[in-house]
C-alpha positions in Angstrom: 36.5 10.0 -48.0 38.1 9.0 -44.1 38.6 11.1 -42.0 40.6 11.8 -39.4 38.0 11.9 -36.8 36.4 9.0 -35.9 32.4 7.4 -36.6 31.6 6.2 -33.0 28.2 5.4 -34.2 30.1 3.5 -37.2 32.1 1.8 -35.2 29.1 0.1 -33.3 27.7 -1.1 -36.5 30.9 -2.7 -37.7 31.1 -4.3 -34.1 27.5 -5.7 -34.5 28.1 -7.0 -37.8 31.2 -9.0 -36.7 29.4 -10.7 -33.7 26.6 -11.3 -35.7 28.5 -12.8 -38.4 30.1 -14.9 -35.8 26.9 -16.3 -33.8 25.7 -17.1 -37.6 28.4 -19.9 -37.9 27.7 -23.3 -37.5 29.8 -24.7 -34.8 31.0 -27.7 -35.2 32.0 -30.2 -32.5 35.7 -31.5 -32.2 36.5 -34.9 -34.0 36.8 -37.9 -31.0 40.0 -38.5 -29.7 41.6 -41.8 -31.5 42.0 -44.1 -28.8 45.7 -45.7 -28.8 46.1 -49.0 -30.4 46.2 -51.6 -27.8 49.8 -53.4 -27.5 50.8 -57.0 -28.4 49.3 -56.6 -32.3 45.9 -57.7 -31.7 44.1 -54.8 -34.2 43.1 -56.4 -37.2 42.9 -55.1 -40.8 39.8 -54.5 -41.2 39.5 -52.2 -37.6 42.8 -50.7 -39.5 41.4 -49.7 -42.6 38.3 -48.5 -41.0 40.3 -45.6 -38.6 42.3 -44.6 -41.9 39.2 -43.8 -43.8 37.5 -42.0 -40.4 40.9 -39.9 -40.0 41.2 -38.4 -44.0 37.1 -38.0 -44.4 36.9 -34.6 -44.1 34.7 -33.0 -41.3 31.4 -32.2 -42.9 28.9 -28.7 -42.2 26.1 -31.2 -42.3 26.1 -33.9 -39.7 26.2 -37.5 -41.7 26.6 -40.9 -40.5 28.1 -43.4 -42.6 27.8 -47.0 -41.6 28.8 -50.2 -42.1 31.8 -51.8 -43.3 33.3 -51.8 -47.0 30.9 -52.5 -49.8 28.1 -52.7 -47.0 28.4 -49.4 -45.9 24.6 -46.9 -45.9 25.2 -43.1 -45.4 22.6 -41.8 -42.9 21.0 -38.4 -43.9 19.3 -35.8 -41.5 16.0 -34.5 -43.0 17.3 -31.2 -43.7 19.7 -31.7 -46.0 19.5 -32.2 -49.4 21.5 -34.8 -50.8 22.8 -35.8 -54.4 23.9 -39.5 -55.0 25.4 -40.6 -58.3 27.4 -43.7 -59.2 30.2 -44.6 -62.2 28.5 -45.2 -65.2 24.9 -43.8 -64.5 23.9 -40.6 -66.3 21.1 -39.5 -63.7 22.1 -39.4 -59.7 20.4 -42.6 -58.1 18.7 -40.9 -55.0 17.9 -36.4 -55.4 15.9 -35.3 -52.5 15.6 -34.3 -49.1 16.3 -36.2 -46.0 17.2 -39.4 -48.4 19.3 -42.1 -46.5 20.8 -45.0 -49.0 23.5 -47.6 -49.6 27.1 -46.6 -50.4 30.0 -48.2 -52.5 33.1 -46.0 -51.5 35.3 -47.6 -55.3 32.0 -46.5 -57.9 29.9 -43.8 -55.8 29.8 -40.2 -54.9 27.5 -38.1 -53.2 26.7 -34.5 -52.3 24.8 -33.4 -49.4 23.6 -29.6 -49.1 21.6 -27.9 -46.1 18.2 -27.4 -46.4 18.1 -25.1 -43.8 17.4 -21.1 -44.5 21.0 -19.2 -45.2 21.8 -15.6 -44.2 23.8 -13.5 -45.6 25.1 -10.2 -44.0 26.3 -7.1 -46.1 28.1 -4.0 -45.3 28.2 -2.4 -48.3 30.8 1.0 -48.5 28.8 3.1 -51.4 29.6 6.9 -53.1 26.4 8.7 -53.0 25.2 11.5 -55.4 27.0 14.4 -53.5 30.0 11.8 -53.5 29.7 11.2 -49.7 31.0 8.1 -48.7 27.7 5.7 -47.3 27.9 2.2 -45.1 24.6 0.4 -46.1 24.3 -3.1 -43.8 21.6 -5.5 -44.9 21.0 -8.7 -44.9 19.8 -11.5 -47.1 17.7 -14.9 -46.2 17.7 -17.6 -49.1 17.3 -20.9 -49.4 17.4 -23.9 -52.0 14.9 -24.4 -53.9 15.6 -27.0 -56.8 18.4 -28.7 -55.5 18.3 -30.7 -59.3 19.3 -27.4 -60.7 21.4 -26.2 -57.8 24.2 -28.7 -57.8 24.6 -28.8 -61.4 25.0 -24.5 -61.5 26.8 -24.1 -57.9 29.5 -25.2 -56.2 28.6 -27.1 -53.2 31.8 -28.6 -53.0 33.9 -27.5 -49.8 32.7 -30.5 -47.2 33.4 -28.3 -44.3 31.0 -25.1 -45.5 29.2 -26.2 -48.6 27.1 -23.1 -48.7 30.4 -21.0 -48.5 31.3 -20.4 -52.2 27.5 -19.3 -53.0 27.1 -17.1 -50.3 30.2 -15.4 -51.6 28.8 -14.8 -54.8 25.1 -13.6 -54.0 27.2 -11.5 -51.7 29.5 -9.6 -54.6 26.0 -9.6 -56.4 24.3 -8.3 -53.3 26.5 -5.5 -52.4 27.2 -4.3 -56.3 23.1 -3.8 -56.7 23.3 -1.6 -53.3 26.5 0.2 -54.6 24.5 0.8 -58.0 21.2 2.3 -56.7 23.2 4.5 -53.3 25.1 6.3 -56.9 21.5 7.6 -57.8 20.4 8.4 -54.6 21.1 11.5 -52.4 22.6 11.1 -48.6 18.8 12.4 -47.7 17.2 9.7 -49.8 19.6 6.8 -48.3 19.3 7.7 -44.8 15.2 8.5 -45.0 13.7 6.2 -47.5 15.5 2.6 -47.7 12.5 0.8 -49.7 14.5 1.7 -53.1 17.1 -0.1 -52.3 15.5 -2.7 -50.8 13.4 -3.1 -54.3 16.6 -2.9 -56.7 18.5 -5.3 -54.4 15.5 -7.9 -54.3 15.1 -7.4 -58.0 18.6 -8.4 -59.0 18.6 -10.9 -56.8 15.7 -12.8 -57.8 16.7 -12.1 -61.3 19.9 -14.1 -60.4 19.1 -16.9 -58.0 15.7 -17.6 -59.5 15.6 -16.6 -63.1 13.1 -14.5 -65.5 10.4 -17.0 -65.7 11.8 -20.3 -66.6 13.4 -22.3 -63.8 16.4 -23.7 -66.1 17.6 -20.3 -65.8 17.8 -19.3 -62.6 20.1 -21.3 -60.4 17.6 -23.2 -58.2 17.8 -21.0 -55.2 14.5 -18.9 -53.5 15.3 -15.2 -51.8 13.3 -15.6 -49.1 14.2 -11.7 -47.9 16.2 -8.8 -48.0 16.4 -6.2 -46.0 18.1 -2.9 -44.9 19.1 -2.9 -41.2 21.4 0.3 -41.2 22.5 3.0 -43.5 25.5 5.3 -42.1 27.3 8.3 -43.3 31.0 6.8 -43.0 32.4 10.8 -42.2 32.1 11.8 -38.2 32.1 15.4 -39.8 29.0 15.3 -41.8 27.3 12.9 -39.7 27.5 15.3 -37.1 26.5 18.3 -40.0 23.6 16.1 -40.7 22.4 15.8 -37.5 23.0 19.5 -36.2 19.9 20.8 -37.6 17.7 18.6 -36.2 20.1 18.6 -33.0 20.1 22.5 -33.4 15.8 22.7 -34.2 15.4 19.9 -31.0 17.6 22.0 -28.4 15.9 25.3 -29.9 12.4 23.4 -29.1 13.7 22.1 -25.8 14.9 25.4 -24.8 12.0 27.0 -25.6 9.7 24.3 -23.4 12.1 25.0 -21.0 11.5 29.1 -21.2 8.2 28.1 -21.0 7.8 25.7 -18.4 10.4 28.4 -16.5 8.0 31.1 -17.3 5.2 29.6 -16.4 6.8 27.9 -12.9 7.8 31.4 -12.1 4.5 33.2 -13.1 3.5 30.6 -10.7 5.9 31.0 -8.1 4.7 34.6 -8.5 1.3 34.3 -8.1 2.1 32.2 -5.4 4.5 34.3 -3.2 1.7 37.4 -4.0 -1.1 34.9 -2.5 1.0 34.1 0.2 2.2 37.6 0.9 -1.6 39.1 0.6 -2.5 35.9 3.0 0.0 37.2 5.7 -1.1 40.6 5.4 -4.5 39.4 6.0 -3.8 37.6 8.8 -1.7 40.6 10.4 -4.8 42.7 9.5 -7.2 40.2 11.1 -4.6 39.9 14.3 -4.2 43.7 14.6 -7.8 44.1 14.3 -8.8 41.4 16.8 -6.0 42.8 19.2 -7.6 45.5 18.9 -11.4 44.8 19.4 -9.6 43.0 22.2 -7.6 45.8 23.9 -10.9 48.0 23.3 -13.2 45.0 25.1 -11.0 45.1 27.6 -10.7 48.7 28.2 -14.3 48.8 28.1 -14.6 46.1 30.7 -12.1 47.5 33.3 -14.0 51.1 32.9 -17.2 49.4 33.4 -15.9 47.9 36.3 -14.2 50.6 37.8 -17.7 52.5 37.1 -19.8 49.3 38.7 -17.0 50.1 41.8 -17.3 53.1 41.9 -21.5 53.5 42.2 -21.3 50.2 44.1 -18.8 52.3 46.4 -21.0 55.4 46.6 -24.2 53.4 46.6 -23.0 51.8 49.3 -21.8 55.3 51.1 -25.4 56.2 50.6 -26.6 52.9 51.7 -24.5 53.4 55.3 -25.0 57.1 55.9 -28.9 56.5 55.0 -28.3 53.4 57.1 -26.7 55.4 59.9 -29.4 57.5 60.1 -31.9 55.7 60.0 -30.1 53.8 62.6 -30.4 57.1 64.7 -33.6 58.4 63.8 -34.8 54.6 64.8 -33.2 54.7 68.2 -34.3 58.3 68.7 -38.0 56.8 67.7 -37.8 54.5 70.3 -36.1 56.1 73.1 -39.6 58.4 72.5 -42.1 55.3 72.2 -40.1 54.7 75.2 -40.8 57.2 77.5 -44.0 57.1 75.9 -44.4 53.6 76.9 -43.5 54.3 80.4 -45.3 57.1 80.7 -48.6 55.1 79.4 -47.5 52.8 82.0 -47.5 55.0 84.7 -50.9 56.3 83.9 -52.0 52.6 82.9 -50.8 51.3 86.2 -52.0 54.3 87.9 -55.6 53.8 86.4 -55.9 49.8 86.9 -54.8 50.6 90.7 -57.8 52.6 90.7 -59.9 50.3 89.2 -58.6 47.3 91.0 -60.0 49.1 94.0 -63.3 49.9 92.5 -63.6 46.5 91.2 -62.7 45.0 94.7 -65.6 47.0 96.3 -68.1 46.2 93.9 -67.1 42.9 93.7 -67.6 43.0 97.6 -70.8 44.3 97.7 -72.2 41.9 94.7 -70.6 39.1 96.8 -72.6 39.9 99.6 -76.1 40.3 97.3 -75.4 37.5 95.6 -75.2 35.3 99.1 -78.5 36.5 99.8 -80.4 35.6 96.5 -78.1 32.6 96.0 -79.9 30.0 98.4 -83.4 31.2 96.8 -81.8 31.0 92.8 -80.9 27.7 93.5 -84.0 26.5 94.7 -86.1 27.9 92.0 -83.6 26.3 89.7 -84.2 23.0 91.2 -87.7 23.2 90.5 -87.1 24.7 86.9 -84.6 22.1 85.8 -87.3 19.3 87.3 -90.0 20.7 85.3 -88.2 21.4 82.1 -87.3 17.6 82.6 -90.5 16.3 83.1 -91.4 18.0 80.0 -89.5 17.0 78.1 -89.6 13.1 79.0 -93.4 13.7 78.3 -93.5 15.6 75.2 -91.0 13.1 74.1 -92.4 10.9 71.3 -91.6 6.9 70.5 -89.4 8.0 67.5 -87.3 9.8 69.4 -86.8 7.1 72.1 -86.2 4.2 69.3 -83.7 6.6 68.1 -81.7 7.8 71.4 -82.1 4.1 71.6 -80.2 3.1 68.3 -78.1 6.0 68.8 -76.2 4.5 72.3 -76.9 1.1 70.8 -73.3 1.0 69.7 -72.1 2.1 73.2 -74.0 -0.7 75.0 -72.7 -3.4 72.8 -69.3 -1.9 73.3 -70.0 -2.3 77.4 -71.4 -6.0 77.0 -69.3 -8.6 78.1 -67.1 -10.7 74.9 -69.7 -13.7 74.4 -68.2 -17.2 74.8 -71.1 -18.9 72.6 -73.1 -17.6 69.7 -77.2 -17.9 70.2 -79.2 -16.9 67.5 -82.6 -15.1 68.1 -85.3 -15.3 65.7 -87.0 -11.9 65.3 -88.7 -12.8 61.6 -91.9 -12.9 64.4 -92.1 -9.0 64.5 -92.5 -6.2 61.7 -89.6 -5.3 60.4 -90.7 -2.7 58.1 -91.7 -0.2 60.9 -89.4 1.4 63.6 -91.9 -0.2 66.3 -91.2 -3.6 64.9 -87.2 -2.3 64.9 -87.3 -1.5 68.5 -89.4 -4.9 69.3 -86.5 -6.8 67.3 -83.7 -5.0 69.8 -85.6 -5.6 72.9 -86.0 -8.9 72.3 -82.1 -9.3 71.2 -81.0 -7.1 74.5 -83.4 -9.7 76.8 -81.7 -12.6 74.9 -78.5 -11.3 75.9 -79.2 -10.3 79.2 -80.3 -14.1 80.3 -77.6 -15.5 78.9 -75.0 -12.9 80.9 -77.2 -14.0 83.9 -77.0 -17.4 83.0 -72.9 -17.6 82.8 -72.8 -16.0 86.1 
């Protein structure tokens, strides 16, 4: 069954086991130092007899105090522990319970004290399987006492410093033969998949043990509180490691394959990616050719059409100067001949008024000298003719027309008069206002009032 490679994953179970076995202990403090006995003889007796009985009591797992001295001592106990006091002579114990302090006598009593407390018991059970494979099962067990009247008379509770030693011992033989027993049945398979049978048989045997079939006198006072199955290892490295390959070997095929896959599909990827970006660059050298193109052609196009525009400009303007030019010519040729047209005219103009400046001179001579003849008699008759049309009109001219040559200068003489230096108000409401007569009557009177009082001031 060893072999000559080593478990490492059985190894690390055994190492848990053993620390967990040793953080399970109760730890028990050191027993104070004796102080030395002071020197001249002064201890007495009784402080004597009291240090001998301290230093041969035992240390104890469960922490009780006895006081008092000699027949007066009382043992103190904590509240979880049981405890079983009997004295010489009595059948029954005197105090059976939990947590129960009482009085001592050290020559005619005895007593027993138990933990209460839960106990746990750990199991690495080395089994033979079916296919005769060598099996580590580790479990664990959690009891407790239940009838502590039954318990102390069935188990032995004796050793002061670990009274729960002896009957963890035994469960513990019990315990790992019941796990032996049902591993023999079972394949390595069944052990290392499906632990709940072994669990059951363990529990059963237990219980049938520590708490009888049915009646409590037969059982040995204890309760399993529970039992379970923390590891089950296949003690060979060899067929450990055959037991694992196929699901080692089925994992790394399934973990390859992912891997093929996610590779295929990251490449496909990469793929498609490199094609997008390769058809993207081709694109844009496409677009850039093309627009370097329409670019090129654009600006072909615009230095032909310049030259073109520079070239008709050039001719244009050619055209422009030569039509210019001759223009020019035929203008200057124009009016060299409106020129000598012009003088000529002149000549004949000048030539003309020379002639008709004389002309004019003599008639003008000769109408002088009629016109000083007829000019005394004209203005004679138009004297008269001026007198008369005068006198004809002043007579034919009617009382409306003076009132309104009147009003019409009215504003000029007003302008003329002198700035007045008093006001004097003339009351015309006398005359009729409603006719021009009455008008005229209204400024006459108003032009008299003004008059005086010009004449008056001076």
């Amino acid at each position: 069954m060893a072999s000559a490679e080593r478990n490492v994953y059985l190894d690390q179970v055994m190492a848990q086991s053993s620390q967990l076995e040793q953080d399970l202990r109760v730890k028990k403090a050191a027993p104070p130092a004796q102080a030395p006995a002071p020197e001249g003889g002064g201890t007495s007796n009784r402080a004597r007899r009291s240090a001998a009985e301290a230093a041969t009591t035992p240390p104890s797992a469960v922490d009780v105090r006895v006081t008092g001295i000699g027949p007066w001592k009382t043992v103190l106990v904590p509240p979880n522990a049981f405890v079983v006091h009997t004295r010489r002579g009595q059948e029954k114990p005197l105090h059976l319970g939990l947590g129960t302090s009482f009085r001592y006598r050290s020559r005619t009593d005895s007593y027993l004290v138990v933990p209460g407390t839960m106990q746990t018991i750990l199991l690495n059970a080395f089994c033979i399987c079916r296919e005769l494979q060598g099996v580590l099962v580790q479990a664990y067990v959690q009891w407790i006492v239940q009838d502590i009247a039954t318990a102390y008379r069935k188990l032995d509770f004796g050793d002061p410093a670990d009274p729960m030693r002896l009957v963890n011992l035994q469960l513990k033989e019990q315990a790992e033969a019941a796990i032996k027993d049902k591993v023999a049945t079972m394949s390595v398979h069944e052990v290392l998949s499906d632990k709940q049978p072994i669990i059951e048989e363990l529990t059963a045997r237990l219980r049938g043990v520590a708490e009888g079939a049915g009646d409590s006198d037969t059982g040995l006072g204890l309760r399993i509180v529970t039992v379970q199955i923390k590891e089950a290892v296949v003690t060979s490295a060899r067929l450990w490691e055959n037991l694992q390959k196929p699901f080692r070997s089925e994992q790394g095929q399934l973990a390859r394959l992912a891997e093929l896959s996610a590779q295929e599909v990251i490449t496909g990827r990469e793929l498609a990616a490199q094609r997008l970006d390769q058809l993207q660059r081709l694109e844009n050298d496409r677009e850039l050719a093309d627009l370097k193109a329409r670019n090129a052609a654009a600006a072909f196009d615009r230095d032909a059409a310049e030259k073109l525009r520079r070239g008709e400009r050039e001719q244009a303007d050619a055209r422009a100067l030569a039509s210019q030019n001759s223009e020019t010519t035929l203008h200057e040729l124009q009016l060299e001949q409106e020129r000598h047209a012009q003088e000529t005219e002149m000549g004949r103009l000048r030539l003309e008024l020379e002639q008709t400046l004389q002309r004019l001179t003599l008639e003008h001579e000769l109408s002088l000298a009629a016109a000083r003849a007829t000019q005394t008699h004209d203005a004679a008759l138009l004297v008269l003719e001026r007198d008369r049309v005068r006198q004809e009109i002043a007579n034919g001219r009617s009382p409306e027309a003076v009132q309104a040559e009147l009003i019409a200068r009215l504003p000029e003489i007003v302008a003329k008069l002198p700035k007045p230096d008093e006001l004097r108000t003339v009351n015309l409401s006398g005359a009729d206002g409603s006719s021009l007569a009455g008008i005229v009557t209204e400024l006459a009177a108003a032009v008299t009032a003004i008059r005086a009082a010009v004449a008056s001031r001076e």
